[in-house]
MDTraj code that builds the backbone (N, CA, C; nanometers):
import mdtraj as md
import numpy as np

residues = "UNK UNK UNK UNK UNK UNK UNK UNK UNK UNK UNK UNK UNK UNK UNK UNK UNK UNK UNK UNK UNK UNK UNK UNK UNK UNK UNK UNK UNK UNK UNK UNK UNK UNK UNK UNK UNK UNK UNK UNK UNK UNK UNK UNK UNK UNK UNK UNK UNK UNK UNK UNK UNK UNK UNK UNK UNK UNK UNK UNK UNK UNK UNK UNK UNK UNK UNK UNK UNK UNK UNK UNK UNK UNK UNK UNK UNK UNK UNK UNK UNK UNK UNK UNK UNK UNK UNK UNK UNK UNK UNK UNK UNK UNK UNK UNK UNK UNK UNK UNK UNK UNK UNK UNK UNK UNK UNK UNK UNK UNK UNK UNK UNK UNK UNK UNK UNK UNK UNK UNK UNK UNK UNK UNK UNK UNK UNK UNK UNK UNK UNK UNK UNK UNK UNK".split()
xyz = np.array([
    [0.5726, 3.1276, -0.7378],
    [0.5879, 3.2503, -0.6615],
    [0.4656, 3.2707, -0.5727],
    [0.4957, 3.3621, -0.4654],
    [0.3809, 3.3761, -0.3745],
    [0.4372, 3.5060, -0.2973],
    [0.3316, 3.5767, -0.2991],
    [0.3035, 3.7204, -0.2632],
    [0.2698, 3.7243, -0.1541],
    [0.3449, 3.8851, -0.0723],
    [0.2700, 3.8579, 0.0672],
    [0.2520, 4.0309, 0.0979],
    [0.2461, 4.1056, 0.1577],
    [0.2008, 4.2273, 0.1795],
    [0.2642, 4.2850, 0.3085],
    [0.3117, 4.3755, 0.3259],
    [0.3746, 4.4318, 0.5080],
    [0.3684, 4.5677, 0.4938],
    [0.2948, 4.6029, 0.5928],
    [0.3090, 4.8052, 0.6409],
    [0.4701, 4.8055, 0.7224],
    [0.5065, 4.8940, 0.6345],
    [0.6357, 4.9400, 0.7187],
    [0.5923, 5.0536, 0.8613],
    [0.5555, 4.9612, 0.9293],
    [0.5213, 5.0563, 1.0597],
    [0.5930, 5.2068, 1.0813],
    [0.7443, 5.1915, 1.0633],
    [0.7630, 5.3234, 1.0734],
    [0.7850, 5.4345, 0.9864],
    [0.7344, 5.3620, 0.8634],
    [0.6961, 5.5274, 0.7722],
    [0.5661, 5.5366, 0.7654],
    [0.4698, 5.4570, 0.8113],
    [0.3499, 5.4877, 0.8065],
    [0.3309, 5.5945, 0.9253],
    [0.2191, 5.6938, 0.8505],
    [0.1808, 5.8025, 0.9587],
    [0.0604, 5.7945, 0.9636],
    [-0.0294, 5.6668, 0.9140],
    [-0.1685, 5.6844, 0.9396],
    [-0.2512, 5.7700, 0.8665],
    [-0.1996, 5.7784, 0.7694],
    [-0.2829, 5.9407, 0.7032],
    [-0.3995, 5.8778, 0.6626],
    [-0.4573, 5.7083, 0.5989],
    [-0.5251, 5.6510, 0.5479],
    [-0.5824, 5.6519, 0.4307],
    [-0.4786, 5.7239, 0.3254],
    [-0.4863, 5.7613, 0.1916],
    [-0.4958, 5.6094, 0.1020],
    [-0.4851, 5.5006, 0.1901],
    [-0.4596, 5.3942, 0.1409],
    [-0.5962, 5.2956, 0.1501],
    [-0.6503, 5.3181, 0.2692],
    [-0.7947, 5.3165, 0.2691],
    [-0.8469, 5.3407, 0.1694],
    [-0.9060, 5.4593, 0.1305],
    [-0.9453, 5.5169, 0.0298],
    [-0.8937, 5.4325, -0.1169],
    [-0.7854, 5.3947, -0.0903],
    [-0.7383, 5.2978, -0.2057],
    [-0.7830, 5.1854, -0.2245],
    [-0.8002, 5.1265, -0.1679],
    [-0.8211, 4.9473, -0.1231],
    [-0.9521, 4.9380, -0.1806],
    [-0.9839, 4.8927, -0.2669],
    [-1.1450, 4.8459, -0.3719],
    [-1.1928, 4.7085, -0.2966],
    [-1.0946, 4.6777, -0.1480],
    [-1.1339, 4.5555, -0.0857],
    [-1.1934, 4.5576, 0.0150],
    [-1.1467, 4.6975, 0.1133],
    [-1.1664, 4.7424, 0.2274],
    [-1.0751, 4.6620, 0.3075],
    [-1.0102, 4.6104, 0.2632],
    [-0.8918, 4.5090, 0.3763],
    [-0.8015, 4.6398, 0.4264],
    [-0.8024, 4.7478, 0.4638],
    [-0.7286, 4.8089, 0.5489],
    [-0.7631, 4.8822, 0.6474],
    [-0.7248, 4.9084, 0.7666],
    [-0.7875, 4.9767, 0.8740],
    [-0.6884, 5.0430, 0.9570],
    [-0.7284, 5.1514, 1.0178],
    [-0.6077, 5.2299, 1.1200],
    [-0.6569, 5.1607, 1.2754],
    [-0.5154, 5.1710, 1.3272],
    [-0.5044, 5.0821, 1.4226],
    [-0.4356, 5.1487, 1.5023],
    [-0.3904, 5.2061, 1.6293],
    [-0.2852, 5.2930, 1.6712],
    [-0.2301, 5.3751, 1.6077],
    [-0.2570, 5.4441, 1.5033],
    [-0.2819, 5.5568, 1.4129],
    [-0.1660, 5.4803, 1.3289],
    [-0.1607, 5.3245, 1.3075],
    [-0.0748, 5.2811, 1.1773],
    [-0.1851, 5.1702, 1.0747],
    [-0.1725, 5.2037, 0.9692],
    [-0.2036, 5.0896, 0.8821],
    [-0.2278, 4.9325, 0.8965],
    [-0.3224, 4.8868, 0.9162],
    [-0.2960, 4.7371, 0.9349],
    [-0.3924, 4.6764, 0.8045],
    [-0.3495, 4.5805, 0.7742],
    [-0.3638, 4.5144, 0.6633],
    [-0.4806, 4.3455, 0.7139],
    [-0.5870, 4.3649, 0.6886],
    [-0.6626, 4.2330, 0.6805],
    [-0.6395, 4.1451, 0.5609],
    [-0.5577, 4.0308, 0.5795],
    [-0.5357, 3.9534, 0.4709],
    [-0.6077, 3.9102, 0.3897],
    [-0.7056, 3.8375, 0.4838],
    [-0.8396, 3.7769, 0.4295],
    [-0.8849, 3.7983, 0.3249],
    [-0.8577, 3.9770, 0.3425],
    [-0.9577, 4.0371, 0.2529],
    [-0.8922, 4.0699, 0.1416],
    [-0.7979, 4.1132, 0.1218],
    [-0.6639, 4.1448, 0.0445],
    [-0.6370, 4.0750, -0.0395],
    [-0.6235, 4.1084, -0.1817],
    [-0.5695, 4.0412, -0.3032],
    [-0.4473, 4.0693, -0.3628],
    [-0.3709, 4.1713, -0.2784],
    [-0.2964, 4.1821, -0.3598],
    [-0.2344, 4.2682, -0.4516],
    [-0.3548, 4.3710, -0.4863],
    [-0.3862, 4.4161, -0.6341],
    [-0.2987, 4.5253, -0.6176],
    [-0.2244, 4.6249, -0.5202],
    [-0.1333, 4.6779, -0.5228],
    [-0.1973, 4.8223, -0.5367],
    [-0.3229, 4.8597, -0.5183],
    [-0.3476, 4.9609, -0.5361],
    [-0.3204, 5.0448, -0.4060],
    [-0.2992, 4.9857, -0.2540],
    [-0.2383, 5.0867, -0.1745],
    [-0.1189, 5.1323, -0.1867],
    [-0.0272, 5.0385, -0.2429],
    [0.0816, 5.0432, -0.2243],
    [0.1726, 5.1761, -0.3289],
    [0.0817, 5.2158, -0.4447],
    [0.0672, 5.2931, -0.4965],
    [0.0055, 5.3940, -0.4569],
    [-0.0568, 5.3920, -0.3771],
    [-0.1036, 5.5166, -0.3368],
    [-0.0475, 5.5422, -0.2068],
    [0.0564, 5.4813, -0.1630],
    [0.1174, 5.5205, -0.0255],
    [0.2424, 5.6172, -0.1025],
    [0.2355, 5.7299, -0.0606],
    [0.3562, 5.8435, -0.0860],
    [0.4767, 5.8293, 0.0024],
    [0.4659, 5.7694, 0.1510],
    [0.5825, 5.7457, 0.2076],
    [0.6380, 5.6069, 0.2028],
    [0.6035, 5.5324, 0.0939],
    [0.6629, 5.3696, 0.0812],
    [0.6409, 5.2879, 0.1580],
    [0.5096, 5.3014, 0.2898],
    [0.5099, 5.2341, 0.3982],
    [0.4194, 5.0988, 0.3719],
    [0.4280, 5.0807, 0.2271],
    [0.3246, 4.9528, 0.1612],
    [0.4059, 4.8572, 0.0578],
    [0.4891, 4.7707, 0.1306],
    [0.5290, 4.6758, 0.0584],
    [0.4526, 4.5301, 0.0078],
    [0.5164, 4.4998, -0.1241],
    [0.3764, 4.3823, -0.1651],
    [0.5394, 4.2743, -0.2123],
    [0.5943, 4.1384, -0.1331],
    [0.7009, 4.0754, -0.2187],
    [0.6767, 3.9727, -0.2225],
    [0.7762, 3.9104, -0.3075],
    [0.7285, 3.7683, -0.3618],
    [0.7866, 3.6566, -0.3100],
    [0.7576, 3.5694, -0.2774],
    [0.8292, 3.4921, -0.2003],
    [0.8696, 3.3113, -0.2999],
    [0.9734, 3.2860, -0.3467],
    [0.9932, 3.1472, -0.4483],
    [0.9292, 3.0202, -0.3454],
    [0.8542, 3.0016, -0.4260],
    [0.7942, 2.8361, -0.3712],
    [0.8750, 2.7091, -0.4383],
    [0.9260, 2.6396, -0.3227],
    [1.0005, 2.5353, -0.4271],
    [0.8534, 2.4389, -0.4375],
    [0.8655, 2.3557, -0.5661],
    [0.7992, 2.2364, -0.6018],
    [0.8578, 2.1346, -0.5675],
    [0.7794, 2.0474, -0.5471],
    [0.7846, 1.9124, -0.5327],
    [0.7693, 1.8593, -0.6285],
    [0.8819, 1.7755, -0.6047],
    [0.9270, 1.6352, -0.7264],
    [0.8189, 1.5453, -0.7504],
    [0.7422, 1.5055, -0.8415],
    [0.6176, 1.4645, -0.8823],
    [0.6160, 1.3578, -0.9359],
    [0.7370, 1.3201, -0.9927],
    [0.8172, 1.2305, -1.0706],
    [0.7931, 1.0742, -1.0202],
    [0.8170, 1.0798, -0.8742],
    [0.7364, 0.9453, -0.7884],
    [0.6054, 0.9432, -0.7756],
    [0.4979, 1.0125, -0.8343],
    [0.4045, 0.9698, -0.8141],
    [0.3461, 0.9524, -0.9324],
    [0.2537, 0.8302, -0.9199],
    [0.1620, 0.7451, -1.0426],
    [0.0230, 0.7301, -1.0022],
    [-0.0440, 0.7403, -1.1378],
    [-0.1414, 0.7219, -1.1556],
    [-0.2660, 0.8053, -1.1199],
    [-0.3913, 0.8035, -1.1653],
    [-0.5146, 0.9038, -1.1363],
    [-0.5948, 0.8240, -1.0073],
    [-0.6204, 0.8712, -0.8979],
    [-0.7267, 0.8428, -0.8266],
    [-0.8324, 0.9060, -0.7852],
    [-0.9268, 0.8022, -0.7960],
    [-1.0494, 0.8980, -0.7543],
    [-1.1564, 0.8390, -0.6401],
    [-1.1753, 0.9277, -0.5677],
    [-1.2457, 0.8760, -0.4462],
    [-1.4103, 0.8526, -0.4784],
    [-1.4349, 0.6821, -0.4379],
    [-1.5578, 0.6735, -0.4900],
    [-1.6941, 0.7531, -0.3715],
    [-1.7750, 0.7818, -0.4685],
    [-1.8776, 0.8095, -0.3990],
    [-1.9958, 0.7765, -0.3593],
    [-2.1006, 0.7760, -0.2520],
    [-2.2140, 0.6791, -0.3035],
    [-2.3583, 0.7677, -0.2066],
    [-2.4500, 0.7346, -0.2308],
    [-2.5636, 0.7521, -0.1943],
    [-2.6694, 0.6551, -0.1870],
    [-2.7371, 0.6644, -0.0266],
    [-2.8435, 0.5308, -0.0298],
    [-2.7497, 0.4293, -0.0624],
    [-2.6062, 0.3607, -0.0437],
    [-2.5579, 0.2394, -0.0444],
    [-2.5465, 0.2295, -0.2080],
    [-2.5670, 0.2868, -0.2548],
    [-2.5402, 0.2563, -0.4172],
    [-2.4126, 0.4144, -0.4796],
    [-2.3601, 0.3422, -0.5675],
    [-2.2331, 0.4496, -0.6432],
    [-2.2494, 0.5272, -0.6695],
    [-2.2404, 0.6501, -0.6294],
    [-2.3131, 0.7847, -0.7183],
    [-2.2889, 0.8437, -0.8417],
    [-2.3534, 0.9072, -0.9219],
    [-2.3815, 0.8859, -1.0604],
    [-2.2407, 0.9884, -1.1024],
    [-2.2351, 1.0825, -0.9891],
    [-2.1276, 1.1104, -1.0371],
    [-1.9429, 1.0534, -1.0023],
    [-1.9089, 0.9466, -0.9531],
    [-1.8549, 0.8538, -0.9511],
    [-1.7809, 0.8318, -1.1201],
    [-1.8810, 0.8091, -1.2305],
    [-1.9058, 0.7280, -1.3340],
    [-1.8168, 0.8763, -1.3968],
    [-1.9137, 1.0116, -1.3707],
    [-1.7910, 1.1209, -1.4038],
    [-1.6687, 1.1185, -1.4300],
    [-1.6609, 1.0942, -1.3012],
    [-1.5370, 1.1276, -1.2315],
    [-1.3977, 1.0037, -1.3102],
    [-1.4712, 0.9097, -1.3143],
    [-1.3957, 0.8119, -1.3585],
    [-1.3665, 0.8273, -1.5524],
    [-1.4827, 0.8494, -1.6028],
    [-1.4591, 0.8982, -1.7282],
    [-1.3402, 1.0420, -1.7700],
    [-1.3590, 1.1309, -1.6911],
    [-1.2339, 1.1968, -1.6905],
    [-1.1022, 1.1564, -1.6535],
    [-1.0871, 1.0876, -1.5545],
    [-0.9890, 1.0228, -1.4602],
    [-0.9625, 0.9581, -1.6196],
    [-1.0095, 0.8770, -1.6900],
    [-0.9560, 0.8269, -1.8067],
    [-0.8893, 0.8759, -1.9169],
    [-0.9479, 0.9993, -1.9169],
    [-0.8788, 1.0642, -1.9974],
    [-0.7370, 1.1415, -1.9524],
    [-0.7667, 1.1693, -1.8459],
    [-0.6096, 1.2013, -1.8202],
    [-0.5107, 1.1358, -1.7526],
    [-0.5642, 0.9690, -1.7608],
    [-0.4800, 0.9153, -1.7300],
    [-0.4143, 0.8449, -1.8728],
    [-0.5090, 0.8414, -1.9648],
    [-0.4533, 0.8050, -2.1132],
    [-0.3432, 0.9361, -2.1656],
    [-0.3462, 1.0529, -2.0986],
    [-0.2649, 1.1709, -2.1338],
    [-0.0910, 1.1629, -2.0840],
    [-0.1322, 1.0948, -1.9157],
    [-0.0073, 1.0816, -1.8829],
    [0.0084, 0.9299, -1.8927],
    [-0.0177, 0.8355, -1.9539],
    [0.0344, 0.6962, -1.9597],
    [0.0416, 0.6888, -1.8123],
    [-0.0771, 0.6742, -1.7572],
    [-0.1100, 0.5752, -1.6230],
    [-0.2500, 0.5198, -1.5929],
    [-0.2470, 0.4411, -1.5094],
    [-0.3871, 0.3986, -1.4870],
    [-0.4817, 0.4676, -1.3856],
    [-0.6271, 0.4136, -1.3979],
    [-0.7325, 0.4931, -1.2829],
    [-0.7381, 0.4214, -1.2217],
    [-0.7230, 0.4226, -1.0533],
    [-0.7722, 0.3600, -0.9284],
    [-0.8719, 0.4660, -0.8621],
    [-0.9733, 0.3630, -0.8376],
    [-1.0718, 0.3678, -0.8298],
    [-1.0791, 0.3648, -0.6215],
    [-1.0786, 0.4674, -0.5192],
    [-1.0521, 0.4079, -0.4230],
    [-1.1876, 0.4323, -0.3027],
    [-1.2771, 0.3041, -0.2971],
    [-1.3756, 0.3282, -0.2284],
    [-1.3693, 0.2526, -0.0912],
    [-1.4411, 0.3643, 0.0150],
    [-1.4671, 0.3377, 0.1636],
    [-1.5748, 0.3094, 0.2013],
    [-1.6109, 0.2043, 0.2756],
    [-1.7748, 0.1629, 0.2779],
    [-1.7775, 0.0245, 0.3623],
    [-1.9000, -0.0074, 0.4075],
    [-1.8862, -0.0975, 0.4433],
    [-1.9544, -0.2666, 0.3500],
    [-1.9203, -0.3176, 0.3327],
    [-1.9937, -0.4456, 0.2524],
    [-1.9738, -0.4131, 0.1193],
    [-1.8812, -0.3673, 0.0985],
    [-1.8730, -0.2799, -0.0766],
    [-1.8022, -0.3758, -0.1395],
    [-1.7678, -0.4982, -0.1030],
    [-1.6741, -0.5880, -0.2071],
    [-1.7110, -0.6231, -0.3094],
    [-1.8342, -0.6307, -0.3163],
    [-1.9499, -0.6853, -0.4357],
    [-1.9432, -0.5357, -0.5565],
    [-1.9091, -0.4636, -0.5179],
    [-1.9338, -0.3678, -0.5583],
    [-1.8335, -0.3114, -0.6843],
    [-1.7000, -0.3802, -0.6539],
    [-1.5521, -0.3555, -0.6990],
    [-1.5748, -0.3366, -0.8478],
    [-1.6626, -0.5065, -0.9161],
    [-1.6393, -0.4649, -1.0642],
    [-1.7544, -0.4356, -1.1336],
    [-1.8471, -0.3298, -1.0610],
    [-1.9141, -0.2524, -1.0900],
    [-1.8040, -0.1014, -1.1336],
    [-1.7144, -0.0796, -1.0722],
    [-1.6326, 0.0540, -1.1068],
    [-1.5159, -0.0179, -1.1975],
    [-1.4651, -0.0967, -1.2098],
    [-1.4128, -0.1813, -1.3000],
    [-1.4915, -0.1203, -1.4369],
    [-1.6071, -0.1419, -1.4209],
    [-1.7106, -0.1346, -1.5696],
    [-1.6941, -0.0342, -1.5911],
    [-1.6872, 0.0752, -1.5087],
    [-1.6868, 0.2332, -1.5020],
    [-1.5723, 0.2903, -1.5315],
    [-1.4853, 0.2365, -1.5757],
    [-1.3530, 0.3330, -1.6222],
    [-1.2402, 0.2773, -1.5675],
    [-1.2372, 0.2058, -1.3953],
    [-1.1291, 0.2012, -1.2929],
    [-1.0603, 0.0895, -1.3788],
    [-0.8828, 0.0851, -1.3824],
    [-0.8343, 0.0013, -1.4052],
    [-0.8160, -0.0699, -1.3029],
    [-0.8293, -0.0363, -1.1475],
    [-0.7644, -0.0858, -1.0214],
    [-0.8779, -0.0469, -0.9040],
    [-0.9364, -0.1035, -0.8471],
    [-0.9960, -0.1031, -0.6784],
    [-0.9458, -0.0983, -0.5911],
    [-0.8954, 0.0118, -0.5292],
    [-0.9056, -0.0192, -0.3827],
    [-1.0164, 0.0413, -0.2775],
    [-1.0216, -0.1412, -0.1726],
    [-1.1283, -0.1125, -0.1116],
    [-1.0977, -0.0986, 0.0445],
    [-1.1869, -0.0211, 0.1140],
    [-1.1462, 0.0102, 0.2481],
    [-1.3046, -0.0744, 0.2982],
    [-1.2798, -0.1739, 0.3444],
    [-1.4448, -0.2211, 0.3726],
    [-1.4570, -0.2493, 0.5099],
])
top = md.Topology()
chain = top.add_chain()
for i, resn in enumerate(residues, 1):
    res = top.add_residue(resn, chain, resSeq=i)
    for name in ("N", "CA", "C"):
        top.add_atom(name, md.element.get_by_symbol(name[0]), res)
traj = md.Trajectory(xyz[None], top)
């Protein structure tokens, strides 16, 4: 689900009782109507309650998901510093293990670099069941 927020322009009269509401400050009068800064806005429904003429709607909108079912395995993008793997790399890959032992798949390991071939079963050692290299 996903929430979204709208001033009903024409029951709003600007009174700005809703202002006063907002613990965000995301609201402001604008042509003597309500306008709503998203940015700033969470949500929390406290104008919308405090609007007496209903001119503060908050609805929900269904998000479909995506089928996930085709996709395999943990990857993790290697990292490096000064030409060498960065330490947190070795992290990254130690977790990557564990939740790839959770869902029965493997860790690929996928590093960009230049001259990095030498480098492959160094992350091999590190957790990766698989390299790929962009060199």
């Amino acid at each position: 689900m996903s929430e979204n927020i709208k001033i009903i322009s024409e029951k709003c009269i600007g009174c700005g009782v809703c202002i006063k509401a907002c613990p965000f400050g995301a609201i402001t009068i604008l042509n003597k109507k309500a306008v709503i800064d998203l940015s700033k806005c969470n949500l929390c429904g406290a104008c919308k309650e405090s609007c007496k003429f209903g001119a503060i709607v908050i609805f929900k909108q269904e998000i479909t998901r995506k089928d996930l079912s085709n996709y395999k395995n943990v990857w993790v993008f290697v990292e490096e510093n000064d030409r060498k793997i960065a330490p947190v790399t070795k992290e990254l890959l130690g977790k990557a293990k564990e939740l790839a032992r959770d869902l029965n798949c493997k860790v690929v390991a996928i590093y960009l670099g230049y001259n990095i071939k030498e480098k492959a079963n160094e992350l091999i050692h590190k957790g990766a069941d698989k390299v790929i290299l962009v060199d």
